[in-house]
Each structure stands twice: as C-alpha cells, then as structure tokens.
VOZABA-173267 format. One line per 2 residues: number of its first residue (from 0); for each residue x, y, z of C-alpha. Coordinates in nm, 3 decimals. Example, Ala and Ser with C-alpha at 12.3 -4.5 7.8 and 13.67 -1.06 7.14 Angstrom:
! VOZABA-173267
0 = 1.230 -0.450 0.780; 1.367 -0.106 0.714
This chain:
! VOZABA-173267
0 = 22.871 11.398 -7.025; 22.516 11.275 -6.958
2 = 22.298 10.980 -7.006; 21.959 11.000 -7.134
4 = 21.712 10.800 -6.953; 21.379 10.706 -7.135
6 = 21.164 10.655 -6.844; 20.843 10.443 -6.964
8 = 20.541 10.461 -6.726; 20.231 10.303 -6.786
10 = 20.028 10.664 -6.768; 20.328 10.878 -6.891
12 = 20.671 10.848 -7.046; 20.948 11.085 -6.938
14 = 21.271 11.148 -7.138; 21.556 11.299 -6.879
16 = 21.954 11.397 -6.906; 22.132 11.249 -6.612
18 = 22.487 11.416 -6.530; 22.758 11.248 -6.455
20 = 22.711 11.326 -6.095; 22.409 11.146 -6.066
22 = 22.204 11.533 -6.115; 21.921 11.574 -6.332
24 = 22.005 11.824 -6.583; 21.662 11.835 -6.791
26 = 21.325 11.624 -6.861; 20.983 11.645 -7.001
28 = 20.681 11.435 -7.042; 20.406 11.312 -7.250
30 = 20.107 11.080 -7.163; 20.118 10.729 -7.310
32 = 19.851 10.718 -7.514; 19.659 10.417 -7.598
34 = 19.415 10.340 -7.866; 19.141 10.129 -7.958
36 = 19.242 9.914 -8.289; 18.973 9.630 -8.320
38 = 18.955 9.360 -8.000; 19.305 9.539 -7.879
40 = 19.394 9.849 -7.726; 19.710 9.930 -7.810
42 = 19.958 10.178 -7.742; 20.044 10.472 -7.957
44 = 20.436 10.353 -8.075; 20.402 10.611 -8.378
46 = 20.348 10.858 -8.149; 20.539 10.831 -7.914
48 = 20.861 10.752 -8.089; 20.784 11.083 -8.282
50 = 20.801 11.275 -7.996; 21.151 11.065 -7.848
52 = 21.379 11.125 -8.131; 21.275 11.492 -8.200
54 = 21.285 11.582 -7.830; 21.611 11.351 -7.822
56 = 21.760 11.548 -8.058; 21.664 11.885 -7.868
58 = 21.860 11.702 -7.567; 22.156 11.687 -7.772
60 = 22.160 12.016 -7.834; 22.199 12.128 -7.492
62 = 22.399 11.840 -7.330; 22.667 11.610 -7.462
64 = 22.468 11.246 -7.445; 22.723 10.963 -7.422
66 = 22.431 10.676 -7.347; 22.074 10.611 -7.357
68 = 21.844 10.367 -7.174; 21.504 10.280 -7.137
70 = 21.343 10.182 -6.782; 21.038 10.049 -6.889
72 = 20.707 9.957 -6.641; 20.628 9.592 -6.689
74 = 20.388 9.336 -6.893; 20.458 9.512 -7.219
76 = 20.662 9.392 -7.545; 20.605 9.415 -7.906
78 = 20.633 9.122 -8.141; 20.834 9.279 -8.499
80 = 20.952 9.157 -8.839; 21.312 9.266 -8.938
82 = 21.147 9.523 -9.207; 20.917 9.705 -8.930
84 = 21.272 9.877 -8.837; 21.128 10.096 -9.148
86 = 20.810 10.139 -9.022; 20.720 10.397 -8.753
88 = 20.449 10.140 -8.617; 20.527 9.773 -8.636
90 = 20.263 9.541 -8.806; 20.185 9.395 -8.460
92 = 20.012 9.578 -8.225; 20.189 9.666 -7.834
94 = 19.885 9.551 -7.613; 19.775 9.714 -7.292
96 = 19.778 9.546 -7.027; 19.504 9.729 -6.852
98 = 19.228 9.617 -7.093; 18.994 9.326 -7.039
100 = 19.018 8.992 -7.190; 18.779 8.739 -7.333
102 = 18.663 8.457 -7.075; 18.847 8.200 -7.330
104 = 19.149 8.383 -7.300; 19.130 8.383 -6.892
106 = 19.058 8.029 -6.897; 19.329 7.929 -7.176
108 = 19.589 8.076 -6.963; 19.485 7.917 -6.614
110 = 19.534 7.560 -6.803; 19.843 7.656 -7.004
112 = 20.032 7.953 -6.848; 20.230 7.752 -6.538
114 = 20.288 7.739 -6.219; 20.467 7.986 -5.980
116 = 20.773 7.924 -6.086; 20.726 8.005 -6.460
118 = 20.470 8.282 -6.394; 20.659 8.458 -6.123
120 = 20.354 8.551 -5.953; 19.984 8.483 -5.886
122 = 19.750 8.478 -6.218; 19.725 8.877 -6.242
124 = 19.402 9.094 -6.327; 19.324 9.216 -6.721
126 = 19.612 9.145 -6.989; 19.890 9.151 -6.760
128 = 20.129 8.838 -6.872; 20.308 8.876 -7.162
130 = 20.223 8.523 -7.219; 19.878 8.553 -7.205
132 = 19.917 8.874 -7.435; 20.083 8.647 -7.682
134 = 19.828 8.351 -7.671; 19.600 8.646 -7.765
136 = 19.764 8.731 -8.041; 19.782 8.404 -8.182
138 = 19.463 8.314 -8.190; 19.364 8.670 -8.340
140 = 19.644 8.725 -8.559; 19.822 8.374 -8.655
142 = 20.039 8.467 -8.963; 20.206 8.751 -8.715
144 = 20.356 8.455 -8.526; 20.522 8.300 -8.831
146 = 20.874 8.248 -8.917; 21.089 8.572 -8.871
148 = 20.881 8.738 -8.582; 21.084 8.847 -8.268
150 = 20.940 8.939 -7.943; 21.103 9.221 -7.764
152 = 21.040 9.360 -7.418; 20.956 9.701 -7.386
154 = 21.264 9.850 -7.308; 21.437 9.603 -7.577
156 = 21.223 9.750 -7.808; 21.307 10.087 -7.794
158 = 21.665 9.961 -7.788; 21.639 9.806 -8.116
160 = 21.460 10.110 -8.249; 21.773 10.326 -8.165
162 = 22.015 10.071 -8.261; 21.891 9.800 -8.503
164 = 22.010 9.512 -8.258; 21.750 9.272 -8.092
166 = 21.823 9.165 -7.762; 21.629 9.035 -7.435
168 = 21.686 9.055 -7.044; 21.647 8.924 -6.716
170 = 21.515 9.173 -6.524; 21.210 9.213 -6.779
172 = 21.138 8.900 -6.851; 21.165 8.810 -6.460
174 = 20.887 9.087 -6.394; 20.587 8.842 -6.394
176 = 20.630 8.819 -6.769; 20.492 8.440 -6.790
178 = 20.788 8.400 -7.030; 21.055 8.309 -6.784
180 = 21.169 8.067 -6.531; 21.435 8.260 -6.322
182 = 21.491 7.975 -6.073; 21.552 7.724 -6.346
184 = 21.756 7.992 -6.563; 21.535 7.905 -6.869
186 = 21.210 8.002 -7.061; 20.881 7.890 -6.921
188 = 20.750 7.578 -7.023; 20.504 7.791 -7.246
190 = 20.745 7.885 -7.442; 20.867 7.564 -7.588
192 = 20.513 7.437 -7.600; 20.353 7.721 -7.842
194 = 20.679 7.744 -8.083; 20.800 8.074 -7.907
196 = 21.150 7.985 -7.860; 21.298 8.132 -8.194
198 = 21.118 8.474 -8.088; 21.292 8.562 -7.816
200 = 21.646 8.701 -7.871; 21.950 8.576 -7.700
202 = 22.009 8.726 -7.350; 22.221 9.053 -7.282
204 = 22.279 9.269 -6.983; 22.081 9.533 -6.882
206 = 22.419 9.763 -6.909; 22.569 9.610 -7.233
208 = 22.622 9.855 -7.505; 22.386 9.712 -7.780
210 = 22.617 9.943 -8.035; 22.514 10.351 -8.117
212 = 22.265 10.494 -8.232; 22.105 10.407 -8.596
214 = 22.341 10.663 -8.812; 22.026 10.729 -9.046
216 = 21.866 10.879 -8.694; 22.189 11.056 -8.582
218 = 22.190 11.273 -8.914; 21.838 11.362 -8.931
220 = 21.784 11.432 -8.547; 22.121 11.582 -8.449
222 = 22.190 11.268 -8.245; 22.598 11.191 -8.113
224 = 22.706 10.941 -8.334; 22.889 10.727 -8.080
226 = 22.587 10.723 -7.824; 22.585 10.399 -7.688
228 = 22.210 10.214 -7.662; 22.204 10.016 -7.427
230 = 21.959 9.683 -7.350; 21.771 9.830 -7.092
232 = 21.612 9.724 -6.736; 21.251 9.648 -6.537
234 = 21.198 10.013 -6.366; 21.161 9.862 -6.026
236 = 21.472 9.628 -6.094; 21.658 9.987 -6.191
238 = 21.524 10.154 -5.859; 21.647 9.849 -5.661
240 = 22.024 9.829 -5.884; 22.056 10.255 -5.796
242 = 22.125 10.104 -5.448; 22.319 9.770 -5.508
244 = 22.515 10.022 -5.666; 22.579 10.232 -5.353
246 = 22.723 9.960 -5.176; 22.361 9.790 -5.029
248 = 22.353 9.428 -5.009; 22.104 9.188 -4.821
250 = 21.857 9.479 -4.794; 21.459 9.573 -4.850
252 = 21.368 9.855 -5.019; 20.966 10.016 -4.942
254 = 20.866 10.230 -5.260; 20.528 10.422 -5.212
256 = 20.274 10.531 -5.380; 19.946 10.393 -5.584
258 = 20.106 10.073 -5.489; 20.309 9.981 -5.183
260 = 20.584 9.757 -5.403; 20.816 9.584 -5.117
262 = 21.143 9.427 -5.279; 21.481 9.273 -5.099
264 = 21.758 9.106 -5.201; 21.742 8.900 -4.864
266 = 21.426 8.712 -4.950; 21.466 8.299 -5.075
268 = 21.274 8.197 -5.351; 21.072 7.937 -5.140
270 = 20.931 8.210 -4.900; 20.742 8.386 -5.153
272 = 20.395 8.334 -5.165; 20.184 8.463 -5.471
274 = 19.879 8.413 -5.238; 19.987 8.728 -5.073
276 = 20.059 8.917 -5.329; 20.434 8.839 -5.363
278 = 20.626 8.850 -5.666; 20.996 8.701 -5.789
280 = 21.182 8.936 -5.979; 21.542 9.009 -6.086
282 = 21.839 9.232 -6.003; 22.047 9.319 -6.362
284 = 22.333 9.019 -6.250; 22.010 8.771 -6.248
286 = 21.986 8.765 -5.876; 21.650 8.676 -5.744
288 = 21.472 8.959 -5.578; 21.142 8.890 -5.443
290 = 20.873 9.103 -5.414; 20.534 9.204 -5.261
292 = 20.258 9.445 -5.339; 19.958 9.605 -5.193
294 = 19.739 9.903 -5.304; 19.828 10.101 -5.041
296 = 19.744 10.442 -5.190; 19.372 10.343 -5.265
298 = 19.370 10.262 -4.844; 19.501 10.582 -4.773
300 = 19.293 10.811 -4.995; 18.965 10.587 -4.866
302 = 19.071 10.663 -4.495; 19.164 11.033 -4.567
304 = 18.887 11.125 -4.837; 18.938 11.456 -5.051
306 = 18.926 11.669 -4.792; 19.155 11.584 -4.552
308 = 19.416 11.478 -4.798; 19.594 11.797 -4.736
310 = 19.598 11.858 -4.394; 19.934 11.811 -4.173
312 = 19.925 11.490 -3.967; 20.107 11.477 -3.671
314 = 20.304 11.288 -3.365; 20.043 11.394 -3.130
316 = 19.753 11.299 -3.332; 19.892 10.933 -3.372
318 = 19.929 10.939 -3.000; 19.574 10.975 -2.951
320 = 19.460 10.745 -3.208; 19.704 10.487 -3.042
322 = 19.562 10.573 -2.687; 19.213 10.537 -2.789
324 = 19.250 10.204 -3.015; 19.147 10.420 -3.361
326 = 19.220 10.131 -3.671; 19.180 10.105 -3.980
328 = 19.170 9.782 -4.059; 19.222 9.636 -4.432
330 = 19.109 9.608 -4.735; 18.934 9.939 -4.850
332 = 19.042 9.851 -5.226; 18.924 9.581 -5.452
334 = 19.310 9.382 -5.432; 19.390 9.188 -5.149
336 = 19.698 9.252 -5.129; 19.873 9.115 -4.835
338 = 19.522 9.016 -4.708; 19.349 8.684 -4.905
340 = 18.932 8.783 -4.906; 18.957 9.140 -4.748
342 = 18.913 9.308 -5.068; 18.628 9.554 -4.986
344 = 18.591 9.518 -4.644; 18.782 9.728 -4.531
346 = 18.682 9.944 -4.203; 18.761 10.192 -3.916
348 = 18.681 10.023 -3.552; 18.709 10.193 -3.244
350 = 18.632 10.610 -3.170; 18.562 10.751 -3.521
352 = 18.864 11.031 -3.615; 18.734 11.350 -3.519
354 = 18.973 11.587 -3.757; 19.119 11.591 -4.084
356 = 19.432 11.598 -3.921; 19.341 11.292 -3.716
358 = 19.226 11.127 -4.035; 19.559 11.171 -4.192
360 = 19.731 11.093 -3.945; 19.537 10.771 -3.954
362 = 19.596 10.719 -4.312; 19.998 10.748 -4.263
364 = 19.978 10.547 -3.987; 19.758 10.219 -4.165
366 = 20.055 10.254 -4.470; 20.327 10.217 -4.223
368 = 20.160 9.912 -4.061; 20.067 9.767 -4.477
370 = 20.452 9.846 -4.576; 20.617 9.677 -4.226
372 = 20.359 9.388 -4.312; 20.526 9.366 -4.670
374 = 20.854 9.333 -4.513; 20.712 9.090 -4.258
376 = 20.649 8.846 -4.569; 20.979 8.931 -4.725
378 = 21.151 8.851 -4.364; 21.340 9.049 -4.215
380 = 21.653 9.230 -4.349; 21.900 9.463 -4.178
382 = 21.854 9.781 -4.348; 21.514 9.894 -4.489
384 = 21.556 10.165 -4.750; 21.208 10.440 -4.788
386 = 21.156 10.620 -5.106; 20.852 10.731 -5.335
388 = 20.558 10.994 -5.267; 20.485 10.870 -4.842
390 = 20.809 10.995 -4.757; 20.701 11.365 -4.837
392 = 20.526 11.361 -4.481; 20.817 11.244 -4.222
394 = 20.569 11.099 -4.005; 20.555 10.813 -4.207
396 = 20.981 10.734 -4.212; 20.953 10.784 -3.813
398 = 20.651 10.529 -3.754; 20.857 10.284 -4.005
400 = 21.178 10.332 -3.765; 20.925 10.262 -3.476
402 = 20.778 9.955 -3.635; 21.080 9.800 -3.728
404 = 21.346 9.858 -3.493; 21.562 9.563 -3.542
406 = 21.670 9.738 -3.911; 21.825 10.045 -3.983
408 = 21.558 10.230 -4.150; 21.690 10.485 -4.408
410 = 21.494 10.752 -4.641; 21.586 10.856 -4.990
412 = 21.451 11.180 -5.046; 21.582 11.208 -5.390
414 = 21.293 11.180 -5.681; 21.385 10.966 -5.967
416 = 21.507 10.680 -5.850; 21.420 10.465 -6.186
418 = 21.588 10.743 -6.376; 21.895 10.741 -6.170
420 = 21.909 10.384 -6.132; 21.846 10.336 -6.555
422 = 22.125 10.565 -6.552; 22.403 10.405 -6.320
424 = 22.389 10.120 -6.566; 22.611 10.380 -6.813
426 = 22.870 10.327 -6.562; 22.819 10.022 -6.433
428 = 23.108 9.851 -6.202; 23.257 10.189 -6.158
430 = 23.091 10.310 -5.835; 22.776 10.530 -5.739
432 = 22.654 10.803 -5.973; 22.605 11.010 -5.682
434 = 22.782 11.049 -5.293; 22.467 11.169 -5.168
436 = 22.362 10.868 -4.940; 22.013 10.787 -4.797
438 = 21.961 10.943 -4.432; 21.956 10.719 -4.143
440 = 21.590 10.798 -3.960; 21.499 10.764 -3.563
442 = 21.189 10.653 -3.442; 20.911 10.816 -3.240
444 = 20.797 10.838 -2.837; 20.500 10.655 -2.925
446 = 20.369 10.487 -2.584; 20.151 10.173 -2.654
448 = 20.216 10.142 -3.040; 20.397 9.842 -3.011
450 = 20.083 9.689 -2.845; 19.867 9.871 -3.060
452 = 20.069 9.692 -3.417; 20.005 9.346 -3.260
454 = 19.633 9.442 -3.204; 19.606 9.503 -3.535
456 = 19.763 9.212 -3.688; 19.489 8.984 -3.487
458 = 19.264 9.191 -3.588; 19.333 9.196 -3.956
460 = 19.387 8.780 -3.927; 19.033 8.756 -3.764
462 = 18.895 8.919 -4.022; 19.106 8.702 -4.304
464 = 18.951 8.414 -4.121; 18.631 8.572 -4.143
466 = 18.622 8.634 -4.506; 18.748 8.266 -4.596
468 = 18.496 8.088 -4.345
C-alpha cells in the first residue's frame, strides 16, 4: 500500500508514492507555472491538474494507492462555484502571491486587514495574505464574490477536485492567511466585515478522509476506486506533524534553506513578535506553533559568492576565523529578518577571509549563529531537531550542538520531510511511518566561540541601534 503525496511548492509541484514504511517508492516534477491574465498573475490550474491525474493514474499502475494528500506552500486558495467542478480552470483566477499590488490595495489592507492576532504575522511583502488577495478580487471582479462562491485553500482545493467535497483547515488558514484567528478559535474580524463568512467551508482535519476519489476520474485515469482524499495540511505544519508523530513534544525544529523557517511547539502565543519576523501557525490538532523566519540562504550565498560555494569548509578554518574575530554581521538581503533596519547592510568586520574554504566556512558559520538566534526568539526548548539543504555539510549540525548546548540537538538526514509528514496523516494515531529516528549530534572543540557568539550578538544589536537612530 502507498500514499500519494501531492507536494505543492511555490516554484515546482512534486507528485510522490510513499510506502507504508515511510520509503519513497517514486516521484516526478513539474514547474508551477504562472501566467499573466489582465491585473493578475495567476497560476496555471489547467495545467497543472492535467499533468496530476494523468501522471496519477501512471502511479496507479505501478503501486497500489490507498490515500492521497496535498501539502501545499502557503498564501494561496481559489475562490469556485459548485459548476467549476466541470471546468478544468475555475472562473476565478488562483493569484500569486509573488506579484505586486496596487498602492490602494497596500493601503486598504493596513486599515482593514487586523492586528497580530488575526493576521498571524507582520503585514507581508507583494500579495501574500489571502485576505488581501480577496479584497483584490472584489474590487476587480465583484459578481465572483456573490452568492454560491466558496473559498478553498490550496490544498482544499485540490481535495475537492479529487473528491467533490469542500472543506477548510487549521493549519492553512493559520499560515498567515489573514483569514483566521487561531487564538480566538474563529475567523478574523475581516471576515465577518466583507460578507466572507458563507465562503469558507466548515472545518475538517488535516487527516479526515474527505470520501474517494471522483468515480468519473477513477474510470478515465485508472484511479483505485476506494482511494481516500483527504483535507490536506500547510507543508511546514506537515514537516513539523512527521515529528509529533515520532513521539516529539515541546520541541523546535530548524529547516534550511532559501529561508531559515524556525518552528516549536514550546513557544506561547504572547512571545511572538511579528517585528522580528515571527509567525503563529498551527499543528493538524490546532495547537499553536509559532514561528520565525530569516533569509538565511541569500546571507550565505552573499558571504560565499559563486565561487566558493563549492568548496569544503572545515573545523579548522572556523577555528581561525574564531581566533582572529572574522564576522559577518547581518543583513546582506533586503528582509530583516530577525534584525529590524539591517536589511542591506550587511558586512564582514575584522581580517577579510583569505580562501574559499575560509569563506564557506564563514558562511556556515553566520547560518548557525541566524538559526540559534531564531530559536533564541522562540525560547528555548529541549530538543532542537535540523533538517533541509545546511545539513548536507556537517559542520553546520556540529556548530548548532556547540551553540546550543543546553538542547539535544538532532539531524534528520532524510529528504522529504513535507512528503513524509503529508503522508503520516494516512495513518494518523497509529504510530511513525518510519523507525528510522533523527541522529543525536555532538558539538565541536571550538576554543573562544562561545565568546566569539556573544560578540556578535552586540555587535549585530549596535548595529540594529544604528539603523533605527
């Protein structure tokens, strides 16, 4: 038996059999495309459900698919009629939340959209907000947002492609939707205000079986008739859930990559600060989970450049850059992050890196001091999990064991963690997919880098100071 997980990422969407033992039997990939249609960009939904059911169906033929689930990135959802079920792309258009608005639009949601609690974060960059998304919409298209339209998250909608049933969820609309209060277990004040309550559907479980597949789609695509579809889940909320599930509680998880995305379990609500880049988001049981993000992978290719992302870093280079006082000091990218006014000003102080090897090391070295400063501002749990593309180079797990040794820092080396996480849902309550555990890491003999971390901090406030003065 096998699940299949529709993985939804905002570049590129993945479709992938998960076994039964938590093993990835097959995937493959498309880009999400996106296209201009008038003011909007919107995303290709023709498309791309084209290419789900017919490689779906090729799935089927190879592996017995009991389930399927979408893990969707966030700040996307589609607004439908009933009779767009029919229709390969619905009348409304799915908006992308990378594209620019119109100044009225900016300043219509600072006066409307909420405060913290409703919002789950600070007011974020482009179209992100599905609330703002939908005050765009009704100004552009009106009669869309009459009587009979439904607004379904991403991953909802691709349930109630599959299955005909409308649902929504917690961990999606938690994920800085603008939609959702999570604290106050109720829809933003938005919501009621603009006439949006009928539109969003009643509340179901990320794991609930929605029903099986659409029988007209099981006959022409070679689809299991009995294949449960099931509601769906946030893909950070399903990375974090892949580890509730193996028995974690009261914990912070560090995923890497573009962004450094900090999340824990352990966090209260009244500690998060959406001045620092902190979010609130959702475990599948409605938990609060709160969360922080920096760009960390725009500071580590501006410290490395091209040429010296390839070369092996190393204990002994880190040594030296401790020894000498060699920091980078934040922000090289054009978010804050962590770091109100730094945006841009980023710099290296003290002797210059004389290697590409030095220079990575550098790099790996400023990401482990960003990610222990996210779980600085998520306070401190007792075990700190690793995972995403940083944890290729174990330099980076051992500096995180150094910098944080009053947790148990663990690495989990296996890729897919959305996937596998989207896919424990199949199963939920009946234990871990998988035995295979993350590994416990040690820390380094670094002399002075305890010294060196609280250097940096005053540095780094000095030059928050500096900014805001």
């Amino acid at each position: 038996m096998a699940v299949a997980v529709f993985d939804v990422g905002k570049t590129n969407v993945k479709l992938l059999a998960v076994g039964s033992d938590g093993e990835i039997l097959e995937q493959s990939s498309i880009a999400n495309s996106v296209i201009q249609d008038g003011p909007f960009w919107r995303h290709d939904l023709a498309g791309t459900e084209s290419w789900l059911l017919e490689s779906l169906g090729d799935l089927a033929k190879s592996h017995e698919l009991e389930a399927f689930v979408t893990a969707a990135h966030g700040s996307a959802g589609v607004l439908v009629r009933s009779d767009d079920l029919e229709r390969s792309e619905p009348l409304c258009p799915m908006l992308d939340y990378e594209q620019e608005i119109p100044d009225w639009l900016r300043k219509r949601y600072v006066a409307v959209g909420g405060g913290f609690e409703d919002r789950g974060s600070a007011i974020l960059h482009g179209a992100l907000h599905q609330a703002r998304q939908l005050l765009w919409l009704e100004q552009e298209l009106p009669a869309a947002m009459g009587s009979g339209a439904l607004y379904l998250c991403l991953p909802q909608y691709w349930a109630w492609r599959l299955s005909g049933v409308v649902a929504s969820e917690i961990t999606y609309l938690a994920a800085q939707s603008g939609l959702w209060n999570l604290t106050g277990n109720r829809a933003a004040r938005i919501v009621a205000r603009h006439g949006w309550t009928e539109m969003l559907p009643p509340l179901r479980k990320a794991w609930e079986s929605l029903g099986v597949v659409r029988p007209k789609l099981a006959h022409r695509y070679g689809l299991p008739e009995q294949m449960r579809i099931l509601t769906g889940i946030h893909d950070s909320s399903a990375n974090f859930y892949g580890y509730q599930a193996m028995g974690f509680a009261g914990f912070s998880v560090v995923s890497t990559g573009t962004w450094i995305v900090g999340m824990s379990d352990a966090t209260p609500f009244e500690r998060l600060d959406p001045d620092r880049g902190m979010t609130c988001n959702a475990d599948p049981a409605g938990g609060v989970v709160g969360g922080v993000l920096t760009m960390g992978g725009r500071e580590f290719s501006a410290i490395t450049g091209a040429e010296s992302m390839q070369a092996p870093a190393s204990v002994e280079a880190v040594r030296r850059i401790v020894n000498d006082g060699t920091m980078a000091l934040p922000t090289f990218g054009a978010d804050d992050g962590l770091f109100p006014g730094t945006a841009g000003r980023g710099c290296i102080v003290g002797p210059k890196p004389d290697s590409d090897v030095a220079r990575k090391s550098l790099a790996i070295l400023h990401c482990a001091l960003l990610s222990s400063k996210c779980l600085d501002a998520l306070g401190r749990s007792n075990a700190v999990i690793l995972d995403g593309a940083y944890i290729r180079d174990p330099l980076f797990a051992g500096l995180m064991a150094t910098l944080n040794r009053g947790a148990s820092v663990y690495v989990n080396s296996r890729a897919d963690g959305v996937a596998l996480g989207a896919a424990q849902l199949a199963s939920h309550g009946k234990g871990p997919l998988s035995d295979a555990q993350p590994h416990r890491v040690d820390g380094l003999d670094i002399p002075g880098l305890e010294s060196y971390a609280a250097t940096w901090e005053l540095r780094t406030k000095a030059n928050i100071k500096e900014a805001q003065a």
